[in-house]
SETI-77194 format. One line per 3 residues: for each residue z, y, x of N, C-alpha, C. Coordinates in nm, 3 decimals, always signed. Example, Ala and Ser with C-alpha at 12.3 -4.5 7.8 and 13.67 -1.06 7.14 Angstrom:
BEGIN
+0.780/-0.569/+1.319/+0.780/-0.450/+1.230/+0.780/-0.330/+1.320 ~ +0.708/-0.225/+1.285/+0.714/-0.106/+1.367/+0.787/+0.003/+1.290
***
This chain:
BEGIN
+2.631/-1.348/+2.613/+2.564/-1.469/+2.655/+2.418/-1.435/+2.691 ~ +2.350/-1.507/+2.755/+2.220/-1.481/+2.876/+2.132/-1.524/+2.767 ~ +2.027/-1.497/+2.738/+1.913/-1.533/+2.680/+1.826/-1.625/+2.753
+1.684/-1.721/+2.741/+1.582/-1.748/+2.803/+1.560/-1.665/+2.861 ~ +1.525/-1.645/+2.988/+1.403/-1.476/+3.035/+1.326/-1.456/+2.936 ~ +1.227/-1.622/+2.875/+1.105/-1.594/+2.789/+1.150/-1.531/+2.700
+1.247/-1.505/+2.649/+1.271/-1.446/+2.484/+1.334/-1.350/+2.540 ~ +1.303/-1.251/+2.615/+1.462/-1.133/+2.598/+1.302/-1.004/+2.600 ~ +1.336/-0.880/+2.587/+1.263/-0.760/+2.632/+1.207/-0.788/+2.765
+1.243/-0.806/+2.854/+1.214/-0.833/+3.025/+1.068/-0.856/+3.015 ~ +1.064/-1.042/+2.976/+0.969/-1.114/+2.967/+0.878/-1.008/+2.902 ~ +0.879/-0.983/+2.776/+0.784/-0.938/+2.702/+0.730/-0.794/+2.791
+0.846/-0.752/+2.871/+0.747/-0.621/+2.908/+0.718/-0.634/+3.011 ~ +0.707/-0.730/+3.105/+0.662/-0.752/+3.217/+0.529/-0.826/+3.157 ~ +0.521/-0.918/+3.062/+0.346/-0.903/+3.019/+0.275/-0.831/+2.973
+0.376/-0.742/+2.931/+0.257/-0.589/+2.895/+0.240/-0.544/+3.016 ~ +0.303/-0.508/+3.099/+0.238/-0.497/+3.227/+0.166/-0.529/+3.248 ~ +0.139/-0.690/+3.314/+0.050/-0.738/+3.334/-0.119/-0.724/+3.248
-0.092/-0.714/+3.143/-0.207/-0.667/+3.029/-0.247/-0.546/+3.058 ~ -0.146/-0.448/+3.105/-0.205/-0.297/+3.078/-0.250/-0.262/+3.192 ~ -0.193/-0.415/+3.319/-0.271/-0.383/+3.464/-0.446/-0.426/+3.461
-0.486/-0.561/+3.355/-0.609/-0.635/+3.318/-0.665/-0.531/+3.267 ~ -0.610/-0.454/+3.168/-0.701/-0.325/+3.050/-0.757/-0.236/+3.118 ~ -0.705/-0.198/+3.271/-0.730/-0.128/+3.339/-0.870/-0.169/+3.409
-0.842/-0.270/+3.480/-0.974/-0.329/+3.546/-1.080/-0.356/+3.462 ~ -1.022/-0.417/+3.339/-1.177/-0.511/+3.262/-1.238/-0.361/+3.211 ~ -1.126/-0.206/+3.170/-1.206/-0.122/+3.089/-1.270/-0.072/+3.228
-1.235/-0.067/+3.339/-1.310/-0.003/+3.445/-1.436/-0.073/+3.492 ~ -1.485/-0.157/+3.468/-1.593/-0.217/+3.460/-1.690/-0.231/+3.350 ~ -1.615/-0.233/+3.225/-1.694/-0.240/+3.123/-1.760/-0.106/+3.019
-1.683/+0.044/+3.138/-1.776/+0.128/+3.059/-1.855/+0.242/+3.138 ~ -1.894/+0.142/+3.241/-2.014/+0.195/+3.334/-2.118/+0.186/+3.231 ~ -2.179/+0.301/+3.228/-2.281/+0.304/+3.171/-2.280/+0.337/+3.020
-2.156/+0.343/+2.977/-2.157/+0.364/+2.822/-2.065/+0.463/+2.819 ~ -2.069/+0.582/+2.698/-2.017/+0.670/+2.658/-1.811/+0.657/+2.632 ~ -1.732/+0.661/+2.752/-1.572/+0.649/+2.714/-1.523/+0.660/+2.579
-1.581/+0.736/+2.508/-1.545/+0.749/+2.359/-1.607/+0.636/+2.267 ~ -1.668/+0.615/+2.329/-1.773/+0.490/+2.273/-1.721/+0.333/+2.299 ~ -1.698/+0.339/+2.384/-1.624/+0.263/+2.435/-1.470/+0.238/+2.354
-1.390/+0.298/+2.384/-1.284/+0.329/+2.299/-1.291/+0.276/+2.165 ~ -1.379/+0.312/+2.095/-1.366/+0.302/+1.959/-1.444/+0.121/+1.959 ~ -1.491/+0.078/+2.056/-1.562/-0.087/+2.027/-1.417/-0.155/+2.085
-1.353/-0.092/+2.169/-1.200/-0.187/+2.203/-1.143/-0.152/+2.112 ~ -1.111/-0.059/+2.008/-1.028/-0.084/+1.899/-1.063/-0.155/+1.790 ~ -1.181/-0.150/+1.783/-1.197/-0.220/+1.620/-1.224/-0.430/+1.678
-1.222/-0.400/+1.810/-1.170/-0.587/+1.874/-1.040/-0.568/+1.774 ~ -0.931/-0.494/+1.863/-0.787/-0.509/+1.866/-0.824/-0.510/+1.720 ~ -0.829/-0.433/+1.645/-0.823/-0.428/+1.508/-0.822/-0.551/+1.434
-0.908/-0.622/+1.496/-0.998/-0.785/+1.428/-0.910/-0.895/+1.466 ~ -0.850/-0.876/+1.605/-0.767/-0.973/+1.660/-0.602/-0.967/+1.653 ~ -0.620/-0.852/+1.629/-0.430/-0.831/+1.579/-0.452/-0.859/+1.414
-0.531/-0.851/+1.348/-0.522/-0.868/+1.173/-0.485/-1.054/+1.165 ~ -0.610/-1.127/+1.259/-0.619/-1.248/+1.263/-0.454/-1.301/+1.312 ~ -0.424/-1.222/+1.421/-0.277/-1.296/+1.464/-0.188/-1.298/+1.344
-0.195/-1.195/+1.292/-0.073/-1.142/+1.208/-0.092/-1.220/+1.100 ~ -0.179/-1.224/+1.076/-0.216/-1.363/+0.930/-0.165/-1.475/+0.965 ~ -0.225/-1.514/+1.100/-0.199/-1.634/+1.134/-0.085/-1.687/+1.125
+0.028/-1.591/+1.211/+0.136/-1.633/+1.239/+0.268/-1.608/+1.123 ~ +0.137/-1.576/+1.020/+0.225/-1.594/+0.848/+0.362/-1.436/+0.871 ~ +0.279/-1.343/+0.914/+0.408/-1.240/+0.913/+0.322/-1.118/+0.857
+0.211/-1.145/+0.800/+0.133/-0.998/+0.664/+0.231/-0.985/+0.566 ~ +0.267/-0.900/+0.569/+0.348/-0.820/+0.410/+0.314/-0.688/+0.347 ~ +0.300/-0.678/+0.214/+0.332/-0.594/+0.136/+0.282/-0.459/+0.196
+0.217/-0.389/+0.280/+0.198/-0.240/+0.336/+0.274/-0.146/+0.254 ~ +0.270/-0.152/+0.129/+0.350/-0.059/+0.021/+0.451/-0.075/-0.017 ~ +0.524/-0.177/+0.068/+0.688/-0.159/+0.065/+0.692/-0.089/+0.189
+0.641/-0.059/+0.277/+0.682/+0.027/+0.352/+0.729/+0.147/+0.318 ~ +0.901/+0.261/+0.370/+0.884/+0.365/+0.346/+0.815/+0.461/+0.375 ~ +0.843/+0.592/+0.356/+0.727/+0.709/+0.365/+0.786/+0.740/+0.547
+0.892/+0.730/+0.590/+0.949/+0.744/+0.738/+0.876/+0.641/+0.811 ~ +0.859/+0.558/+0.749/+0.795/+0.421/+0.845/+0.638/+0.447/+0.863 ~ +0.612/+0.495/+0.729/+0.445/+0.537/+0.756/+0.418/+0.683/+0.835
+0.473/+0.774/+0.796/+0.449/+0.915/+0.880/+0.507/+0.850/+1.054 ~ +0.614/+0.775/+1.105/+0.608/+0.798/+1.233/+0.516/+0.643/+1.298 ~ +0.480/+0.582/+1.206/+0.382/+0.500/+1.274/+0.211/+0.563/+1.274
+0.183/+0.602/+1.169/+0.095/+0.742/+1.160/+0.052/+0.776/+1.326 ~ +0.183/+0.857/+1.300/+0.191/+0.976/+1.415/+0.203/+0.876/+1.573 ~ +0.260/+0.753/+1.574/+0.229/+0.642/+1.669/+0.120/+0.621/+1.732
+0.025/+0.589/+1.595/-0.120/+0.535/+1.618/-0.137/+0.669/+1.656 ~ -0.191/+0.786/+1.631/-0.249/+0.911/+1.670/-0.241/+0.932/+1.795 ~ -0.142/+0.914/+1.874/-0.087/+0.934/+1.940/-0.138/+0.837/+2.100
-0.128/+0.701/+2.028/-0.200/+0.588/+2.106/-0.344/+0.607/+2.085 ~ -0.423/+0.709/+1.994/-0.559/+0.638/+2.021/-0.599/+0.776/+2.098 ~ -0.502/+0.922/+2.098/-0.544/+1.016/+2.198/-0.508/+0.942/+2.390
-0.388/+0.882/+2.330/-0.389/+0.789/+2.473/-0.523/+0.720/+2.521 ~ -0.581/+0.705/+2.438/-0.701/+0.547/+2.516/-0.801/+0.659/+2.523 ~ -0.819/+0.734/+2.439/-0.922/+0.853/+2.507/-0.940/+0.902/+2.578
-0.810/+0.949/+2.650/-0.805/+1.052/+2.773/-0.785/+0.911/+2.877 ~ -0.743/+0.826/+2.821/-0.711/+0.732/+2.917/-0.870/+0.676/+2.969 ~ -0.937/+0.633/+2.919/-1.131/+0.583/+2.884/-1.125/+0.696/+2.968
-1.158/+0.801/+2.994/-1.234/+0.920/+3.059/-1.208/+0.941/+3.127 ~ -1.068/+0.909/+3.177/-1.058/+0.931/+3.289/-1.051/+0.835/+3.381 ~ -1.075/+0.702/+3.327/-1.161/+0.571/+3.416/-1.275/+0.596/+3.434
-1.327/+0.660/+3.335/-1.523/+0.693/+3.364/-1.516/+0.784/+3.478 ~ -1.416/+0.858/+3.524/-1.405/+0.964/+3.609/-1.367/+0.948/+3.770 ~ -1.267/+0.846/+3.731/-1.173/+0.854/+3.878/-1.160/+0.663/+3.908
-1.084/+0.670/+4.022/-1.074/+0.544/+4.019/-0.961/+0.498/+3.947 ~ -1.009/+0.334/+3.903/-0.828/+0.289/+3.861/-0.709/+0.294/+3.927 ~ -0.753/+0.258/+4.035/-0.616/+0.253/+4.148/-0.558/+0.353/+4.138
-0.581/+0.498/+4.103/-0.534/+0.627/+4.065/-0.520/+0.665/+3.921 ~ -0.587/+0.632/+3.843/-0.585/+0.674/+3.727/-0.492/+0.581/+3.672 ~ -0.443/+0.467/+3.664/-0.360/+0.348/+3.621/-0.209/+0.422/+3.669
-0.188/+0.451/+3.779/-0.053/+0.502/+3.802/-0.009/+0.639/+3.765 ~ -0.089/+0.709/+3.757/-0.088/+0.872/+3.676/-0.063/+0.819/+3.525 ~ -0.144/+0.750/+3.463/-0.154/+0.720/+3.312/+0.020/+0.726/+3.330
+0.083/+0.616/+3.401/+0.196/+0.557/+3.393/+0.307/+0.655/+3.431 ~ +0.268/+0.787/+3.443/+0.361/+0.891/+3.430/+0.479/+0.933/+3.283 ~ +0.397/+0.862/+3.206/+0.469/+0.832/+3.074/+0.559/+0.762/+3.082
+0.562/+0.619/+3.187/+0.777/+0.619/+3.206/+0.836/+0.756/+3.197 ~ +0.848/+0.842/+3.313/+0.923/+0.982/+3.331/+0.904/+1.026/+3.155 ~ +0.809/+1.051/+3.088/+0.817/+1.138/+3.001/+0.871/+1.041/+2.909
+0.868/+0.939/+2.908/+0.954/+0.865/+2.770/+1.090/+0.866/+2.763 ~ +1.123/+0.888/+2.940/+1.266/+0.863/+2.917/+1.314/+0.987/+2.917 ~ +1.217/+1.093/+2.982/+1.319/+1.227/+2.920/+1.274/+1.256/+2.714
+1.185/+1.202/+2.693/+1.170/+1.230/+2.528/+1.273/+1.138/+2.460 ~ +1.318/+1.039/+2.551/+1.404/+0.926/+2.441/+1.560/+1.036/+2.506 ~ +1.563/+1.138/+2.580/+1.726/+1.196/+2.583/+1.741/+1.302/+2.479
+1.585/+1.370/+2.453/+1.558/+1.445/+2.356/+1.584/+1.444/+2.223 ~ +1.486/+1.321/+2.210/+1.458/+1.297/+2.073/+1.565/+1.180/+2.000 ~ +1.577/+1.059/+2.090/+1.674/+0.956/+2.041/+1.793/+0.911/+2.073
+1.840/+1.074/+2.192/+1.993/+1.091/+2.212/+2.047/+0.970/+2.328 ~ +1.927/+0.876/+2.383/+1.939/+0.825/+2.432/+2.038/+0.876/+2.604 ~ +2.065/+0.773/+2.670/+2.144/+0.873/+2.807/+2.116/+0.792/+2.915
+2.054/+0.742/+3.005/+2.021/+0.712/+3.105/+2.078/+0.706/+3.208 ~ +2.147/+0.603/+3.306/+2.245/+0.658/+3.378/+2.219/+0.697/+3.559 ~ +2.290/+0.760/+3.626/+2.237/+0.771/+3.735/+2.153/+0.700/+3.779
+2.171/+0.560/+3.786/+2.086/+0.478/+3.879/+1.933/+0.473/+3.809 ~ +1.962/+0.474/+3.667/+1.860/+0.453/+3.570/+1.746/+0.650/+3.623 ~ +1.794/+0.715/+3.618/+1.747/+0.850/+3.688/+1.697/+0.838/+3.784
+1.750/+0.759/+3.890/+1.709/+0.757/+3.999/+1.549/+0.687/+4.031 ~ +1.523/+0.597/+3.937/+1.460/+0.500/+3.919/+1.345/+0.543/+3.858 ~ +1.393/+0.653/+3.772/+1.234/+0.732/+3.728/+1.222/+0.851/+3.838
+1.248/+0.893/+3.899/+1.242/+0.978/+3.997/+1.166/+0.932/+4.054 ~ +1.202/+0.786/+4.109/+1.083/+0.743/+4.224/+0.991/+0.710/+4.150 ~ +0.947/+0.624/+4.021/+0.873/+0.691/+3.941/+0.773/+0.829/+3.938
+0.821/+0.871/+3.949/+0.733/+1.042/+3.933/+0.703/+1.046/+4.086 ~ +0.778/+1.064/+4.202/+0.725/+1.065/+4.287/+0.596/+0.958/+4.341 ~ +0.612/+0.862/+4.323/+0.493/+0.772/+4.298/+0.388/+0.797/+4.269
+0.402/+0.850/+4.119/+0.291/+0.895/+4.067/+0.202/+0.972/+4.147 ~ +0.331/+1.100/+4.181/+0.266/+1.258/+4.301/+0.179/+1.162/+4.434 ~ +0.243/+1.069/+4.483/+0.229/+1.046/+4.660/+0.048/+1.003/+4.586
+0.024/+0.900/+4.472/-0.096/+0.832/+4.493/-0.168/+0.901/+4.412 ~ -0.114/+1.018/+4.305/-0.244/+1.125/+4.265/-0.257/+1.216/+4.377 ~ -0.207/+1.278/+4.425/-0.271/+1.416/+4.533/-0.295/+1.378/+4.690
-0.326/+1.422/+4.735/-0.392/+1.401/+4.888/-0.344/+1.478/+4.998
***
């Protein structure tokens, strides 16, 4: 049976899109003039302030120490992972343009879906292949010259 659009994965990741297309522009404007690392670390401790507030809000804070030790080492290794993302990601807005740097970042489709055949046995099917292909080529046509 069909879901709402609003409630299925779709919806939700077509507004991260849209968000991670805004993060792009508002951070490409807002760290003229200030140090990318510097930067970085004043957009996280927002997110920090405004994801604590949601999560209260919306009555879903629990317990941190019922978490297991698997849940903490690969969310750990998550966050680490996302905040070397916004670093290299910050610097290389201070560097290049967005219009280029936004679709390179987004070379991480290709690598997620070959790490999810790797790592989570996942299998992708032709058409689904095909689809990151043009993907990657994308990436190539609007990074190089």
């Amino acid at each position: 049976m069909l879901s709402a659009p609003w409630n299925g994965w779709f919806f939700w990741a077509a507004l991260s899109a849209c968000f991670a297309a805004l993060t792009a522009i508002f951070a490409k404007i807002g760290i003229q003039g200030v140090d990318s690392d510097f930067a970085t670390l004043i957009r996280t401790a927002i997110i920090v302030f405004i994801l604590a507030a949601f999560v209260w809000y919306a009555g879903k804070w629990s317990d941190p120490r019922v978490l297991s030790i698997k849940t903490w080492v690969f969310l750990s290794l998550s966050a680490l992972a996302t905040g070397a993302s916004w670093v290299c990601y910050f610097r290389a807005l201070q560097m290049g343009e967005a219009s280029k740097v936004a679709p390179v970042d987004k070379f991480s489709l290709v690598l997620v879906a070959i790490f999810a055949v790797a790592f989570l046995g996942e299998r992708p099917s032709l058409r689904e292949w095909f689809g990151i292909g043009l993907v990657a080529t994308g990436v190539l046509v609007l990074a190089f010259k």
